[in-house]
C-alpha positions, 0 to 999 in steps of 0.5 A: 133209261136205256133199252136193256134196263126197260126190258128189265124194268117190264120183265120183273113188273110183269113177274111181279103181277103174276099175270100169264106173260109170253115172249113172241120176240125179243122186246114184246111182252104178251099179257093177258088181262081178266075182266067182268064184262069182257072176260080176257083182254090182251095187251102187248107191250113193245120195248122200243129205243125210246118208249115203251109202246101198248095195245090192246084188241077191244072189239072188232068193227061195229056192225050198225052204228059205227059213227055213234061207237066211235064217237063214244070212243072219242069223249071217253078219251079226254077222261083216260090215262096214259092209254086212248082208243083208236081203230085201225084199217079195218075200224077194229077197236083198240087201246094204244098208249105209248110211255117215255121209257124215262118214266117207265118203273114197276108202278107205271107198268101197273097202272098201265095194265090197270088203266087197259084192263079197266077201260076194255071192261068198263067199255065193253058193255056199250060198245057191244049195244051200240054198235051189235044190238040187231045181232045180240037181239037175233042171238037172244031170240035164237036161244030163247028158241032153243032153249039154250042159256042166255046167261052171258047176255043178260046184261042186254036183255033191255035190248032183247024185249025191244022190236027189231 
């Protein structure tokens, strides 16, 4: 497939999905993917010579633990399609994958969106407790303190009732 007819492909596949897409520059497609634990991912997709290229921002680096996160990260490769996690530089945490523009059609652009936003949602959770659970133990105890709302981190109150 030649580049033009993939820039094609990915515009009507992400036309059909009707998620919200933006166009920063000439073969780049921004999509913003909804989920349960982490509420928006965003995916870019880059339409190159021979592949179509995806990434997507997790989490940012670790505070504590990063050896057990990344560790993490690496078992649940082996068990992922199309796309894997990696970090860079800054041991930030991302979702990368890169397709033969060959293969590319409307199904695989949208198992591809799926694949990201099902493992940046199914991830997310741990990640933020291995590698965040002092700062989501302080965060709790200052709303608690406060009286403000700890409804978006009850899924670590595990975390809150233990000792620092």
């Amino acid at each position: 497939m030649t580049r033009e007819a993939a820039l094609r492909t990915v515009e009507s596949a992400l036309a059909e999905t009707g998620l919200p897409v933006e166009r920063p520059e000439s073969g780049t497609f921004v999509v913003m993917l909804e989920g349960t634990h982490k509420l928006r991912t965003t995916a870019s997709l880059v339409v190159g010579d021979h592949a179509l290229s995806i990434n997507a921002f997790v989490a940012r680096r670790p505070d504590e633990n990063a050896e057990a996160v990344y560790r993490w990260l690496l078992e649940r490769n082996r068990r992922m399609y199309a796309v894997a996690f990696c970090i860079d530089h800054l041991g930030d945490i991302y979702l990368s994958g890169r397709v033969s523009l060959d293969s590319l059609s409307a199904g695989e652009i949208d198992r591809l969106l799926g694949c990201v936003a099902e493992y940046s949602d199914e991830s997310f959770n741990t990640i933020l407790e291995l590698g965040f659970a002092t700062a989501i133990r302080r965060e709790w105890k200052w709303r608690v303190e406060r009286g403000e709302p700890t409804g978006n981190l009850e899924a670590f109150r595990h975390l809150a009732e233990q000792p620092d």
